[in-house]
C-alpha positions as CSV (number, residue, x, y, z in Angstrom):
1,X,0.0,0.0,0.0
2,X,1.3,3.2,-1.2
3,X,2.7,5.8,2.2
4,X,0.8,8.2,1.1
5,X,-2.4,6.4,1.5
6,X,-1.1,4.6,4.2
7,X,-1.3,8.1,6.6
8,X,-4.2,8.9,5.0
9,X,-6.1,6.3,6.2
10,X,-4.6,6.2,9.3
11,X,-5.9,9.7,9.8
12,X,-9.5,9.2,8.9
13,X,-9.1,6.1,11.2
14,X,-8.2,8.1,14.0
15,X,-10.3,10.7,13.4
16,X,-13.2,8.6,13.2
17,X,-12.3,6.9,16.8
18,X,-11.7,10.1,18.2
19,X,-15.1,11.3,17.1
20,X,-17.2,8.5,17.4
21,X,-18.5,8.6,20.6
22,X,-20.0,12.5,20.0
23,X,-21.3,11.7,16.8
24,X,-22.9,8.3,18.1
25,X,-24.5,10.5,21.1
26,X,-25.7,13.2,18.9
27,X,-27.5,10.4,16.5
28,X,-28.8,8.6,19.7
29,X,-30.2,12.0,20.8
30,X,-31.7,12.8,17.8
31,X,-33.4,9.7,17.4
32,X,-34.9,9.7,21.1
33,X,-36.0,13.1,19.8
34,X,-37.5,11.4,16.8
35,X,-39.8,9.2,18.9
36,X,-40.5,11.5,21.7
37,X,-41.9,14.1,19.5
38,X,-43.4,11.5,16.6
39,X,-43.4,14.1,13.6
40,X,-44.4,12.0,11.0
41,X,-48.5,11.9,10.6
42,X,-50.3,8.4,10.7
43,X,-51.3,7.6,7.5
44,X,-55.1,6.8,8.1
45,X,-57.4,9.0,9.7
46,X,-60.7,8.5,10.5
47,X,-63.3,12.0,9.1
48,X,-66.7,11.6,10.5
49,X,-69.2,13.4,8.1
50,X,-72.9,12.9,7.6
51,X,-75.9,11.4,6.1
52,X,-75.2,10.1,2.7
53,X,-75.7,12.9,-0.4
54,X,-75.2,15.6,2.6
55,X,-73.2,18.8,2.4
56,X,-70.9,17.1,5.1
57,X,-70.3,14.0,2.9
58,X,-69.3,16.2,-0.3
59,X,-66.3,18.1,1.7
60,X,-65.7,14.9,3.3
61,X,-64.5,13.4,0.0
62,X,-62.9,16.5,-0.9
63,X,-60.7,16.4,2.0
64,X,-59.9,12.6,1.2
65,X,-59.1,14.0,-2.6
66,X,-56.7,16.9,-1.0
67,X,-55.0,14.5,2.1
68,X,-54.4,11.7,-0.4
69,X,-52.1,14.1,-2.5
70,X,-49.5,13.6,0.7
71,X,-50.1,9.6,1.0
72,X,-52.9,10.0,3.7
73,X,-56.0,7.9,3.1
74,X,-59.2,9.8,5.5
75,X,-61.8,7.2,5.7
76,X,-65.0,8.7,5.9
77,X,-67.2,7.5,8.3
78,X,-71.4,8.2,7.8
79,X,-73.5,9.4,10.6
80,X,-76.4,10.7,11.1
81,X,-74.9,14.5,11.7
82,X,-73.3,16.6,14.4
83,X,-74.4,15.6,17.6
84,X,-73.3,12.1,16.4
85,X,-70.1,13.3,15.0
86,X,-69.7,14.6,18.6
87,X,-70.0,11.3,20.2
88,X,-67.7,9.8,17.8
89,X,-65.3,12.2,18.5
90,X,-65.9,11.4,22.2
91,X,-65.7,7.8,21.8
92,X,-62.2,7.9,19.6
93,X,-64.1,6.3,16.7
94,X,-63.6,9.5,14.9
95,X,-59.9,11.7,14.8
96,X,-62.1,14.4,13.0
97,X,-65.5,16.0,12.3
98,X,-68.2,18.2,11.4
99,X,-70.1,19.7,13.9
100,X,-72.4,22.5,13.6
101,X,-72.8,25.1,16.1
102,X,-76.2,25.3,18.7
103,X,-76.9,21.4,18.3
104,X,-75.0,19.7,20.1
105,X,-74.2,20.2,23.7
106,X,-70.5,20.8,24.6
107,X,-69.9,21.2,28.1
108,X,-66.3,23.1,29.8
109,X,-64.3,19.9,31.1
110,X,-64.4,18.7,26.9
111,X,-62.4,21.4,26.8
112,X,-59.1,19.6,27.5
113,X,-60.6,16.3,24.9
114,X,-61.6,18.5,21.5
115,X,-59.6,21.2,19.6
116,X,-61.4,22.7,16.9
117,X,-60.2,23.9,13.1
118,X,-62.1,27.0,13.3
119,X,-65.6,28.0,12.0
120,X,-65.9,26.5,8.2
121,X,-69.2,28.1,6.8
122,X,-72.5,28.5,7.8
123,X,-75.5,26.3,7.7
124,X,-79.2,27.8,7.2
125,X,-81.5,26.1,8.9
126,X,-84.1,25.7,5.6
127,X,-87.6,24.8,6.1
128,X,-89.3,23.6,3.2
129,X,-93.0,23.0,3.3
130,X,-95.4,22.2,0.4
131,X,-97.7,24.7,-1.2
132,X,-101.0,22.7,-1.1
133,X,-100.5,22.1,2.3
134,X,-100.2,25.4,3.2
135,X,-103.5,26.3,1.4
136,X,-105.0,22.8,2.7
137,X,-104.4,24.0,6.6
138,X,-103.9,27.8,6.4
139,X,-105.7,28.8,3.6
140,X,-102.5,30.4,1.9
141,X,-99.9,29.5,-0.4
142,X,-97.7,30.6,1.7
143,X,-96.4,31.0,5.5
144,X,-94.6,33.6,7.2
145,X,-93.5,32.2,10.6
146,X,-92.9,29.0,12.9
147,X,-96.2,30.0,14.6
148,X,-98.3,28.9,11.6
149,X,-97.1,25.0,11.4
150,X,-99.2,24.1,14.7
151,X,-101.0,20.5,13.3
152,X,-98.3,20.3,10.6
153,X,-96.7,17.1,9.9
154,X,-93.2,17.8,10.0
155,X,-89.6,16.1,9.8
156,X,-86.9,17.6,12.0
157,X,-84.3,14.9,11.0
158,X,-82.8,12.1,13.3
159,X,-81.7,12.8,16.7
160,X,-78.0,12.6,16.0
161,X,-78.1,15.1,13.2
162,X,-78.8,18.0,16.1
163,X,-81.3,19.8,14.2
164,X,-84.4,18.3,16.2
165,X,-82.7,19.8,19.2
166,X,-82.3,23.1,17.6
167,X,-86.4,23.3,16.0
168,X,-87.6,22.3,19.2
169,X,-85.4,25.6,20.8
170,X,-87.1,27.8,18.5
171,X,-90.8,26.1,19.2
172,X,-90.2,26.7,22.4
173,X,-89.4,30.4,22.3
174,X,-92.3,30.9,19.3
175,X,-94.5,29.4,22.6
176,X,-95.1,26.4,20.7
177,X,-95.5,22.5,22.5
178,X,-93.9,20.1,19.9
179,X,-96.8,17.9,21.0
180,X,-98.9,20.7,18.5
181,X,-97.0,19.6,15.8
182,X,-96.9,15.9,14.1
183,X,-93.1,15.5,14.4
184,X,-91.6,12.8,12.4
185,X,-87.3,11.9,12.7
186,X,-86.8,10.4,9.7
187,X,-83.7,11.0,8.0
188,X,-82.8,13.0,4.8
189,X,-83.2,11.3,2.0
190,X,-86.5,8.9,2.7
191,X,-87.4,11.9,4.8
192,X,-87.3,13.6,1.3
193,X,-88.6,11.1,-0.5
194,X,-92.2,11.2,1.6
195,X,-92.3,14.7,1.4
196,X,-92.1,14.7,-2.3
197,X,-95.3,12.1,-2.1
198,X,-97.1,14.4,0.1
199,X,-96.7,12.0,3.1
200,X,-95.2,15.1,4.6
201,X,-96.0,18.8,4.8
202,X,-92.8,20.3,5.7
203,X,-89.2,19.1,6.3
204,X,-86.4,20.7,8.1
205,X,-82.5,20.6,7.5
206,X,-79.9,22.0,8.8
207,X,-76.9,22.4,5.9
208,X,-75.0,24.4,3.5
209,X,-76.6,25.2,0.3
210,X,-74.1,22.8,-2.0
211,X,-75.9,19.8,-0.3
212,X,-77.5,18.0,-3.4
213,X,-81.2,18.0,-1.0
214,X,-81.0,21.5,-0.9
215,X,-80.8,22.4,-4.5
216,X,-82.9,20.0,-5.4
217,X,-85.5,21.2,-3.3
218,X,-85.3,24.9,-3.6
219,X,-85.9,24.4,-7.5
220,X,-88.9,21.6,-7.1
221,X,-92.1,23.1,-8.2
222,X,-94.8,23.6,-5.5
223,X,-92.3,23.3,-3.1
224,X,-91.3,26.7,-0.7
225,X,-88.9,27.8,1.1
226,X,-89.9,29.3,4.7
227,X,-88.7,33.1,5.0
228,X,-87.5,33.9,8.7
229,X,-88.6,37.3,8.7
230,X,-87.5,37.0,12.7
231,X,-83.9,35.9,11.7
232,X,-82.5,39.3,13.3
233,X,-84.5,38.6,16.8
234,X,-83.5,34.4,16.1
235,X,-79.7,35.8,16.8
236,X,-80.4,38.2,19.1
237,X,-81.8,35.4,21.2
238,X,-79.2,32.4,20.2
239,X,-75.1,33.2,20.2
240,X,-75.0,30.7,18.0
241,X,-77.6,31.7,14.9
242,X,-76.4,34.2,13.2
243,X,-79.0,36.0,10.3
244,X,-78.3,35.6,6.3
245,X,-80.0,36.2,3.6
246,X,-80.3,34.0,0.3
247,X,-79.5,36.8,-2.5
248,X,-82.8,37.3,-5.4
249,X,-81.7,35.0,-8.2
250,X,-78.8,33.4,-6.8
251,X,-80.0,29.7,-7.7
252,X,-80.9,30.1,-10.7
253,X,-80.5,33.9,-12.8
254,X,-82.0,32.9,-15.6
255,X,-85.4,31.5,-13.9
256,X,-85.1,34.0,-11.0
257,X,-84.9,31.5,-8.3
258,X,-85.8,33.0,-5.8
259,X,-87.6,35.4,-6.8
260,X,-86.9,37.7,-4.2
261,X,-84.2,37.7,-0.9
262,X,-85.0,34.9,1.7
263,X,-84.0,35.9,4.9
264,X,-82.6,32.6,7.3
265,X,-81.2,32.0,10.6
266,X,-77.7,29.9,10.1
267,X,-75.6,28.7,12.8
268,X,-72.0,28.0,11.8
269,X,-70.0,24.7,11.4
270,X,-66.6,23.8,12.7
271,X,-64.4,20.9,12.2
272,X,-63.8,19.5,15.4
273,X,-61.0,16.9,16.3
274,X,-59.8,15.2,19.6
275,X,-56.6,16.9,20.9
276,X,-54.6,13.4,20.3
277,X,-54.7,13.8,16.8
278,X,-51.4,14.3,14.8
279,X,-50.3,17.9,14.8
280,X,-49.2,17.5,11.2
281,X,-52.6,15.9,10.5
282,X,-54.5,19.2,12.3
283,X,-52.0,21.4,10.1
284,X,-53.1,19.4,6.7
285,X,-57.0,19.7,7.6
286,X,-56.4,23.2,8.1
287,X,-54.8,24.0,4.9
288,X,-57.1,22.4,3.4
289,X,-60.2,24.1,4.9
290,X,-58.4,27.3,3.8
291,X,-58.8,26.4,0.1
292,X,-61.7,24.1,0.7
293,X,-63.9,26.9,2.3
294,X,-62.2,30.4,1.5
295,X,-64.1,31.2,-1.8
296,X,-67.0,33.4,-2.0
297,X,-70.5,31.5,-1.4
298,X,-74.2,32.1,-1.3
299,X,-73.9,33.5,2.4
300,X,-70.1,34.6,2.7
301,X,-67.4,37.0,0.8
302,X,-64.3,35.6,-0.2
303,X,-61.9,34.8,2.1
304,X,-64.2,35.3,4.9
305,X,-64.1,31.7,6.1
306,X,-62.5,29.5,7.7
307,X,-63.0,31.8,11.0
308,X,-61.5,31.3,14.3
309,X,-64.8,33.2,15.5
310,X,-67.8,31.5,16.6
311,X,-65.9,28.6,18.4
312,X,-67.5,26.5,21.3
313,X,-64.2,24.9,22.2
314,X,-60.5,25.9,22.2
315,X,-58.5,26.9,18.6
316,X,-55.9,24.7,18.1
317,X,-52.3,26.3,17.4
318,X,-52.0,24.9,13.9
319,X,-55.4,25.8,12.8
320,X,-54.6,29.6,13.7
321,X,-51.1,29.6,12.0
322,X,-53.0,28.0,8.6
323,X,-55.9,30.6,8.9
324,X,-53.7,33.4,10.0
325,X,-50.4,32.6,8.2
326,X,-51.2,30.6,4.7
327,X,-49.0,28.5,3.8
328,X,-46.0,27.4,6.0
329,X,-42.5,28.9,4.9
330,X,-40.7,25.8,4.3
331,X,-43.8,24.1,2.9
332,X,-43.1,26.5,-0.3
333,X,-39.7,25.1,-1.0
334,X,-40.0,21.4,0.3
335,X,-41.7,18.2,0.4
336,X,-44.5,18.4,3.1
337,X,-42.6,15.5,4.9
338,X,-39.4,17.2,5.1
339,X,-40.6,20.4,6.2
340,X,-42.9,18.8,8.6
341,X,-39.4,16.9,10.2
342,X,-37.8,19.9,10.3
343,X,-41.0,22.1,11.5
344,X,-41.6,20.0,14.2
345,X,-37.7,19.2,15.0
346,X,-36.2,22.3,14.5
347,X,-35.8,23.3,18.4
348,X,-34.7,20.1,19.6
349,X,-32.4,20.2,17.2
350,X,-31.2,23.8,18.0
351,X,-30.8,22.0,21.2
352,X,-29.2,19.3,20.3
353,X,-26.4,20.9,18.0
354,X,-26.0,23.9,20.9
355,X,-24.9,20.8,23.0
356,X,-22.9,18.7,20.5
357,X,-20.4,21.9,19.3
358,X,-18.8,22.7,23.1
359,X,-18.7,18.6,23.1
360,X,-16.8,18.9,19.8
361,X,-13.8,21.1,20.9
362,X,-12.0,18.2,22.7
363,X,-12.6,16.0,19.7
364,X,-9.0,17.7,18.1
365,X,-7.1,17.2,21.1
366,X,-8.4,13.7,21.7
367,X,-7.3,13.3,17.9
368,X,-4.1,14.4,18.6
369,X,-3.5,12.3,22.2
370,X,-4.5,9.3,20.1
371,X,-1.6,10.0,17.4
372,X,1.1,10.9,19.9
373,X,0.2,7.8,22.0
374,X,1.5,5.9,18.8
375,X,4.7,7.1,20.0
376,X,4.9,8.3,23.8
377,X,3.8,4.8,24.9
378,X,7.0,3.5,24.3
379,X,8.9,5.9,26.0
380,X,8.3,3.9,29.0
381,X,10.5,0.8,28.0
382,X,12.7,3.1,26.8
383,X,13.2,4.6,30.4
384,X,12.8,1.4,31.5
385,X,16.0,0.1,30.0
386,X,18.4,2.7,30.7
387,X,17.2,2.5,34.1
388,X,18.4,-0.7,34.2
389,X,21.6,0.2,32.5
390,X,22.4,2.9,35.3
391,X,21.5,0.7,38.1
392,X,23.6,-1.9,36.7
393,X,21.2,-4.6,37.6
394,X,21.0,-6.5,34.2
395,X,23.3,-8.2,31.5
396,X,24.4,-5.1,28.7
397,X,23.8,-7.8,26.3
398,X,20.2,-8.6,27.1
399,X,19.5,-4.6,27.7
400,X,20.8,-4.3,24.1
401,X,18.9,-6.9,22.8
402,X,15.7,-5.3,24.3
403,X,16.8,-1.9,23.0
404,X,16.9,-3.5,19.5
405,X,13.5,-5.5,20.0
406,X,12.3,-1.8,20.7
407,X,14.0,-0.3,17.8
408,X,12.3,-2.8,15.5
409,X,8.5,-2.2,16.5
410,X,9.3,1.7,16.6
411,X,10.1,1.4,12.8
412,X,6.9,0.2,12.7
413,X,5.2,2.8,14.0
414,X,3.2,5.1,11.2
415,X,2.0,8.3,12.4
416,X,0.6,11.3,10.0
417,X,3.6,13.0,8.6
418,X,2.5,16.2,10.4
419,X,3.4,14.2,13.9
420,X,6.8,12.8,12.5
421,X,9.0,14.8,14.4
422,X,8.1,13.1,17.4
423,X,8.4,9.7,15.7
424,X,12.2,11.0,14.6
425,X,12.7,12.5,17.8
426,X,11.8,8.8,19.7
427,X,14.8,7.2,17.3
428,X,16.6,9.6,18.6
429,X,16.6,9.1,21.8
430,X,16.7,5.2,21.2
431,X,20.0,5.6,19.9
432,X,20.9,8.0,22.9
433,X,20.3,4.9,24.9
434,X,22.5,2.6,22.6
435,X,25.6,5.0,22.9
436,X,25.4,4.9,26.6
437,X,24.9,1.3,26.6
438,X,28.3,0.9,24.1
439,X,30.4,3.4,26.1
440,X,29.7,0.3,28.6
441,X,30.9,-2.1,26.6
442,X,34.1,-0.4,25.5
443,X,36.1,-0.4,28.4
444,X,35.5,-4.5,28.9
């Protein structure tokens, strides 16, 4: 093997020994990090939604569309609405869902269980009811108030969607006893379906206007839609209704549907998730909802939701960075992965290196211990044979022979050629030794 590579080698050898055991520490710290701090998202997630063909179904696969772009599959799981979104959420059968504001009950100590994404649009509470049977029991085509359904036969939806809850809060303050009314739970789309046949004469959702039930509906003929002339006193009364108004037209320009503005009382949805859920996860569903839910709609301007207003439970941090902040710096430049690991590591690994470089200052004088002890270490035999010598308590001949046995594995010895000088100056001194050793020998 050629010298040259020979030292160089022997170098990166010693190097590599002398650094080791910081660069083995800084790797074990960085993985204990690693698993501590979990950055990398699962890969499933369970999204609970709604009834099937609901508003809450269409985002859900659109947020199954979006995740799956970064390798997440969101398995949607059908409910019968938000109060049973809630208890999935409670029950860990859901990492995620919709919940709209005012029907379901959310007491303080869930607090510390559910982190919301903020407020994602706002769902009218839209009574439809059929024009004969508005003539049939009131003697008008149309109705102007909650008051006028006592004997109807209405549906308020199932008990988990929430909204029979919320009708029955507004009976109650229009001084009406649900028992007045013929009250039916059915749920949306046979619910629907009986309407159309005239089993029913009125049915009530709660949802936002790109559920396929609405639009149907609101262009059926002989079907109307109830005008909440109240809606102002509605929100006035409830936190949690706010009052909207369906624009003239806005369905349909060309046929003028409707044909003048319907005012509603909305409450507003949130996407809810337990606080155990993957920050990374939160911080996807987020951006997501930003793009999702920031255009312009029937009952908001552009950019005006997601909102961190209207929440019932605590924000979580990496919804209000998304809403606040767009799109993360280093999410512009990298992988989502990468700046996700970085995004989430970056402190402890501030930490980490701040430790590792004080660490890494004795790594050039261990370096160069380990070199010289190529050499030093056998200054001991040396010493211990003229010693010896001067004592006179062995045989010159056997103190020479161990001076030469010494002189071999010394020209053994390779060393960098910027620590040679010590390697010379050990020869040196070896034949130091062997002069006074001869000087001995002379005389005799």
């Amino acid at each position: 093997m050629p010298k040259t590579l020979r030292y160089t080698l022997l170098s990166l050898r010693e190097m590599l020994l002398s650094a080791g055991p910081f660069a083995l520490l800084t790797i074990a710290l960085l993985a204990l990090t690693y698993w501590w701090l979990n950055p990398n998202p699962p890969k499933r997630v369970v999204l609970a939604t709604g009834p099937e063909q609901s508003a809450y179904e269409t985002f859900g696969k659109r947020y199954a569309e979006a995740l799956a772009r970064y390798g997440i599959e969101v398995e949607l799981l059908t409910t019968q609405g938000s109060s049973d979104n809630l208890d999935k959420l409670r029950n860990r059968q859901a990492d995620l869902g919709f919940v709209q504001g005012g029907t379901a009950d959310i007491g303080y100590d869930e607090e510390d269980t559910l982190t919301s994404l903020g407020s994602l649009f706002v769902e009218p509470l839209w009574l439809f009811y059929r024009e004969d049977a508005a003539r049939r029991l009131r003697k008008s085509p149309v109705i102007g108030s909650l008051a006028e359904l006592q004997g109807w036969r209405v549906n308020v939806g199932t008990p988990g969607s929430g909204v029979p809850r919320l009708f029955n809060t507004l009976l109650d303050v229009n001084r009406i006893a649900p028992s007045q009314l013929k009250l039916s739970q059915l749920e949306q789309t046979p619910a629907t379906v009986a309407f159309l046949n005239g089993e029913l004469d009125a049915v009530v959702f709660a949802s936002a206007p790109e559920s396929l039930m609405v639009q149907m509906l609101l262009q059926t003929p002989g079907v109307k839609l109830l005008d909440f002339a109240q809606s102002e006193a509605y929100s006035r009364r409830f936190g949690y209704l706010t009052p909207v108004v369906m624009p003239q037209g806005v369905v349909d320009l060309a046929k003028n549907i409707p044909a003048r503005n319907v005012r509603l009382v909305a409450s507003t949805t949130s996407l809810l998730a337990h606080v155990d859920t993957h920050p990374a996860i939160l911080q996807l569903f987020a951006q997501t909802a930003t793009s999702l839910h920031g255009g312009a709609s029937w009952f908001s301007r552009a950019r005006e939701y997601p909102s961190l207003e209207h929440s019932e439970v605590p924000i979580s941090p990496e919804a209000q960075r998304a809403i606040r902040g767009g799109l993360p710096f280093l999410q512009r430049y990298l992988p989502f992965w990468l700046a996700n690991l970085v995004e989430r590591m970056w402190l402890a690994m501030g930490l980490i290196i701040a430790l590792a470089l004080p660490l890494s200052r004795i790594v050039p004088p261990l370096y160069a211990f380990r070199i010289r002890s190529r050499v030093f270490r056998w200054y001991a035999e040396l010493r211990d044979i003229e010693q010896h010598h001067e004592q006179g308590g062995e045989n010159p001949q056997e103190l020479q022979a161990r001076l030469e046995a010494l002189e071999d594995k010394v020209e053994k010895i390779v060393v960098p050629l910027s620590y040679t000088d010590e390697l010379y100056a050990l020869r040196n001194n070896i034949h130091l030794v062997r002069k006074k050793l001869r000087r001995v020998e002379e005389p005799a």
